[in-house]
N, C-alpha and C positions, 0 to 999 in steps of 0.2 A: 364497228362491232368488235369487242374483247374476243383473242382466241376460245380463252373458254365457252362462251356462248355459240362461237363456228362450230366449235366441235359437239355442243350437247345439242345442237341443233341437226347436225348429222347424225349422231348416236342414237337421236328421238325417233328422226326420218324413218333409219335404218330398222329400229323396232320397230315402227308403225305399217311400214311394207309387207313385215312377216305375218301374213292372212290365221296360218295356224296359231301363232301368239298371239290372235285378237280373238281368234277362237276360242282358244283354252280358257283365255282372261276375263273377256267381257261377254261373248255372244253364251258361252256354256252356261255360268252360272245367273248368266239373265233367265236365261229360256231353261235349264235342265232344269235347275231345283226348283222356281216357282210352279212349275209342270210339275214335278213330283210331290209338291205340298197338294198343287192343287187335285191331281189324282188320290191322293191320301183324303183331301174331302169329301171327295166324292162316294170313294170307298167307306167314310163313315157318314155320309147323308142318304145313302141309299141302306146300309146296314140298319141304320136306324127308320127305315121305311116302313113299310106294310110289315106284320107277322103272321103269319100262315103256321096255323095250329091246328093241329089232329088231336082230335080226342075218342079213345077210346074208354067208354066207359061202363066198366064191369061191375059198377054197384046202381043197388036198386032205390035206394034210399032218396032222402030229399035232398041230403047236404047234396050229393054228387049234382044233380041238379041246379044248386045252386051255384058251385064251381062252374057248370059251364056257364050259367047266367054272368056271370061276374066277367067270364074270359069276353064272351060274346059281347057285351056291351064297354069293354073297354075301349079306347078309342087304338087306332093304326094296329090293330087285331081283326083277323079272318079267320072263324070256326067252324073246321069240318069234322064231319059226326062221322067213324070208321064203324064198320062192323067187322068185327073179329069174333074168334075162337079164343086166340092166347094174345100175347104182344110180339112173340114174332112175327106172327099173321098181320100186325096191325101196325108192324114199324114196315114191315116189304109193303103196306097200302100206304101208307103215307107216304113214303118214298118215293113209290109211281104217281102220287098226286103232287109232286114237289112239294113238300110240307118241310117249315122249316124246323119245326118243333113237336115230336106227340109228347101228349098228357093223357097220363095213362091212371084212369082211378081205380084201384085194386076193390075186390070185392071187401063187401065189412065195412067202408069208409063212411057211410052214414052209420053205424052201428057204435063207431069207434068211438066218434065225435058225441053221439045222444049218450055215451054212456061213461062221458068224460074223461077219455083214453086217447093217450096222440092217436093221430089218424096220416098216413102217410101217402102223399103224391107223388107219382115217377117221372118226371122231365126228362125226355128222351132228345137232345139236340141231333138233327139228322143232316150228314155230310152225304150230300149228292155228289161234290168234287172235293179234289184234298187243294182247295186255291187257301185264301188266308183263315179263313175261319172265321168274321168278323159276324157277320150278320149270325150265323147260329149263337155265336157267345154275344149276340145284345137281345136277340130272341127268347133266349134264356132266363135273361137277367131280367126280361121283362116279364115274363111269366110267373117267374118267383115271387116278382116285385107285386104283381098283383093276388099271386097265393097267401103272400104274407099280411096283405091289406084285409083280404076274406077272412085269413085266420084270426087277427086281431080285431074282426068285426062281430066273428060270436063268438070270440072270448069276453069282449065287453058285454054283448047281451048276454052271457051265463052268468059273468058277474053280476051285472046288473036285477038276473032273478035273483040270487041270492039276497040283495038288502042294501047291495053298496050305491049312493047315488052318483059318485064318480068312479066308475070302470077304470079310465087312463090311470087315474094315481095308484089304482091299487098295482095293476100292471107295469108300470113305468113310475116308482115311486121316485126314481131318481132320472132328473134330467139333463143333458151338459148343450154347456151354448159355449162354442169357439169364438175369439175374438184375439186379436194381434196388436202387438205392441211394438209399430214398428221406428225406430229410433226418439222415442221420445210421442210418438204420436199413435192415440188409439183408433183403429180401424175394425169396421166391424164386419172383417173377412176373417175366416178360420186360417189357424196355421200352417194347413195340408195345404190351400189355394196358395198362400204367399209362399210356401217354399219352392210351389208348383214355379211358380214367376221365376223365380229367384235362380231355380234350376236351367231352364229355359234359357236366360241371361248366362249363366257358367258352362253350360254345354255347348252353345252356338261359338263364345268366342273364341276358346281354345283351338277347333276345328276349322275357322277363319283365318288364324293367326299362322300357326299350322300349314296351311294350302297356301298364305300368301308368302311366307317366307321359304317356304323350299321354290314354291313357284321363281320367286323373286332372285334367288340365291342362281337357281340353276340357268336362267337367264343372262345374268351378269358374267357367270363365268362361260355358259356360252359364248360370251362374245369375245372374249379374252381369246379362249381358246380356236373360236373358228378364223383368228383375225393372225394369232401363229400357224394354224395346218393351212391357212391362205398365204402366208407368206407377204400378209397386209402389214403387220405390226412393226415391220423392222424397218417400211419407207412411214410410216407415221412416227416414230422414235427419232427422226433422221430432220424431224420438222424443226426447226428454230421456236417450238413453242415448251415449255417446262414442263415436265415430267407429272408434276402434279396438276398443272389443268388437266392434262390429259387422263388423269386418274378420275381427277373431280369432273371432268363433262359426263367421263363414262357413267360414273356412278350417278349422278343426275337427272340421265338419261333413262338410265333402268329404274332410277326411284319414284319419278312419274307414273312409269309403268306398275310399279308397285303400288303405288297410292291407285290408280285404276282398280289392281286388283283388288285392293281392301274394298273398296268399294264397293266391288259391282259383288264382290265375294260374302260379304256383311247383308247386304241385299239380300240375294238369292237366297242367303241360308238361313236368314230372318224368315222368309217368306215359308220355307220349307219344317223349321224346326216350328214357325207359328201355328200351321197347320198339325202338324202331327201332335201338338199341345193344347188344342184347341177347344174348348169347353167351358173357361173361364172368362167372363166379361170385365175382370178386374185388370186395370192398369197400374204402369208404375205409379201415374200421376194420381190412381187413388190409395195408393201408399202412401202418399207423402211424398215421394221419391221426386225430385224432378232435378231435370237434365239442363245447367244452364250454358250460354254461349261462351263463357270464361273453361267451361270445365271441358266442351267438347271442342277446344283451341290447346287447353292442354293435352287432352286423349291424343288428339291429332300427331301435336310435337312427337310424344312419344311413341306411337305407332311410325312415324318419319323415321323417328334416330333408331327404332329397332330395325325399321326397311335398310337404314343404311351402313347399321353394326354388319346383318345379314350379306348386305352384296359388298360389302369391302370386306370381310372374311370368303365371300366365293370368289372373288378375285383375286386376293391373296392367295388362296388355294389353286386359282388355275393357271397360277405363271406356271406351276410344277406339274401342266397335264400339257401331252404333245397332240392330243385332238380333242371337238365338240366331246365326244361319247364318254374317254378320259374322264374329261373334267364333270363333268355330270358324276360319275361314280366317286371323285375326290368330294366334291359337295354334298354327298348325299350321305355319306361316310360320316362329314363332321356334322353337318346340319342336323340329319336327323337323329342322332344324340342328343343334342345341345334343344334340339325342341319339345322331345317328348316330356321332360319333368315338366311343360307345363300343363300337358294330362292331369296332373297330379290335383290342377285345382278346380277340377271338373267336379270332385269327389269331398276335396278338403278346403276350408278354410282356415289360409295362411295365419290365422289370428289365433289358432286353435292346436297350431304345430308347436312343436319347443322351439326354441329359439335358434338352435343351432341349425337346425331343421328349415326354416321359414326363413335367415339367411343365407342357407346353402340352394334353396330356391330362388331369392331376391339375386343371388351372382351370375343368376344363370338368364342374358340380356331377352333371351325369349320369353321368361315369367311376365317382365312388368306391362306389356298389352293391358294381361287380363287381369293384374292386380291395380294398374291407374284405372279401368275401367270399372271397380269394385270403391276405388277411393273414389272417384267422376262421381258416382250413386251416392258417395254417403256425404259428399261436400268436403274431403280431406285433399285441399288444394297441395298444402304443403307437404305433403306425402308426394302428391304426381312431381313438385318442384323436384325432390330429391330423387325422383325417379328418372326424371329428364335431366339432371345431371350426372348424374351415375351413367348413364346412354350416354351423355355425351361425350364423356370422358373416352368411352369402353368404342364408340365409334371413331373418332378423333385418333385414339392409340392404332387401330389398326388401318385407319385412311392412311395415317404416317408411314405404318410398315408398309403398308402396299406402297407408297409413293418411293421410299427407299429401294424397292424391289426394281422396280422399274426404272431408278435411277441408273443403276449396273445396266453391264451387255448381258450380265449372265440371264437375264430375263428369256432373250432368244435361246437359250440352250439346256434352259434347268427342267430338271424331269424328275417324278418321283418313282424309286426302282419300286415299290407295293412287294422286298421282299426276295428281288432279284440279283440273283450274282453279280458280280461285274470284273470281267475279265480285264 
């Protein structure tokens, strides 16, 4: 067996012992975020549950009557009848009844209505606790939704006294039908649902990329660094084996661990941002969209070379930190700069920026995750090639510098002063 594989097979080992780093990597975002999506469902399948409705109503007429009929007979609605004086009297009883919603018909409301005059309903949504608010704002929105039906139900019977034998048109003279046109191919989804998708994809990857490269960075240089304050580095330098295996097992070592974390990190946050978006039965695959095994081999590459631009830059930076905790602050220092512009395309489409703009983004090795993974979707192979070469150059230049670092002694003694004198 090649030194190099001795040593990335100890480097692995040595990761895979550390209980907390399997923690943070794989066991968290298996079990936290799919738990937190799935708590997020729950939260909106029980919101969207039963509605408990108080009706207090102060008119004598028939429309009001017919209001409660319509409430009454909707379906996952429960109507209780309040007696009251005012509506304060009738929001402090619905309150003691857990009521999640009163409907309050003001006097005059059949009056208004017979004599062709809006007529106006009060929706009172009622907080028993200040928890999220969910269920009062679907409670709402359903009560509305069925006010608006009733109201649109004799406005077409008054039209219809008058003469007209189609109501809708005279009401709704103009009608719109959404439909998407998504690269060439017509889908008969509205534009709001595909942007929904779309969104959904730009939000999750950023926040993946993000978590696995600092994760990954600060790893790497942990072990640099706890391998000087151990006072380990300087009988492993002493081996008859080249500077650069010993660079390249490290790095290999941790980028295993990296490739775990995308993974299990993609997962979890699929699982959670799926939930929280949840509404829509539309797929990429009924886009058109589809994801083949050529283009999720290139995502791949690239997601590797930006793993490994990442830990051979925090290795690089932790020759110049004299303990673990050090180097962590020097990493996080450069990292988290150099990652956040790609926030940037949570929001914006690189296609969309000026040009000096949209290259000053592409320089920056933490962009191209989520921009191969936007070419991956539209089938622009040649696009990720250039991208995994540009990676590979930009990881390649700094594998060299670190290898050069570690060629010197000065590796054992270099420190970065953050700004302090030196006598």
């Amino acid at each position: 067996m090649s030194d190099f594989w001795v040593l990335f097979a100890k480097e692995l080992k040595n990761l895979l012992r550390d209980k907390k780093l399997i923690f943070g990597l794989v066991i968290v975002p298996l079990l936290i975020y799919p738990a937190l999506g799935k708590g997020m469902g729950i939260g909106i399948e029980k919101a969207r549950g039963e509605t408990h409705v108080a009706i207090a109503n102060f008119d004598s007429g028939d429309y009001g009557s017919l209001l409660i009929r319509a409430l009454n007979s909707s379906p996952n609605v429960t109507v209780t009848l309040v007696e009251a004086g005012d509506v304060e009297a009738a929001l402090e009883r619905a309150s003691s009844l857990k009521q999640n919603v009163l409907v309050v018909i003001p006097p005059g409301f059949s009056e208004s209505i017979a004599e062709n005059r809006s007529a106006t309903v009060y929706v009172y949504g009622i907080f028993s606790s200040l928890g999220t608010g969910m269920k009062e704002s679907v409670s709402e929105g359903r009560i509305n939704a069925i006010i608006q039906a009733l109201s649109r139900g004799i406005a077409e019977i008054k039209v219809k006294k008058l003469g007209f034998s189609e109501p809708s048109a005279l009401l709704s003279p103009i009608q719109a039908r959404s439909l998407s046109y998504v690269r060439g191919r017509l889908v008969n989804v509205s534009p709001s649902v595909v942007s929904a998708i779309l969104a959904s994809q730009s939000v999750t990857l950023p926040i993946v990329v993000f978590l696995m490269v600092t994760l990954t960075a600060q790893i790497a240089a942990g072990a640099i660094a706890s391998e000087k304050e151990n006072k380990t580095l300087e009988t492993l330098l002493t081996l008859p084996v080249k500077r650069t295996t010993i660079v390249a097992s490290k790095i290999g070592g941790t980028a295993v661990m990296g490739l775990i974390a995308a993974l299990t990190y993609t997962f979890g946050m699929r699982s959670y941002i799926g939930s929280s978006f949840g509404g829509s039965n539309v797929s990429l695959g009924d886009l058109g969209i589809r994801i083949t095994p050529q283009g999720i081999l290139l995502f791949g590459v690239v997601v590797f070379l930006t793993v490994a631009f990442a830990l051979s830059l925090a290795m690089l930076l932790a020759i110049f930190s004299e303990d673990v905790q050090s180097a962590n602050t020097v990493v996080s220092s450069v990292i988290l700069p150099l990652a956040f512009p790609s926030f940037i395309l949570m929001y914006t489409d690189l296609s969309s920026l000026p040009k000096a703009a949209a290259y000053a983004l592409l320089s920056d090795p933490f962009t191209h995750p989520i921009v191969a993974y936007q070419w991956m979707l539209a089938g622009e192979y040649a696009r990720i090639a250039w991208s995994i070469g540009y990676l590979s150059v930009a990881a390649l230049v700094l594998l060299y510098l670190t290898a050069r670092a570690f060629s010197g002694e000065k590796i054992l003694t270099a420190k970065m002063g953050w700004g302090r004198r030196r006598r």
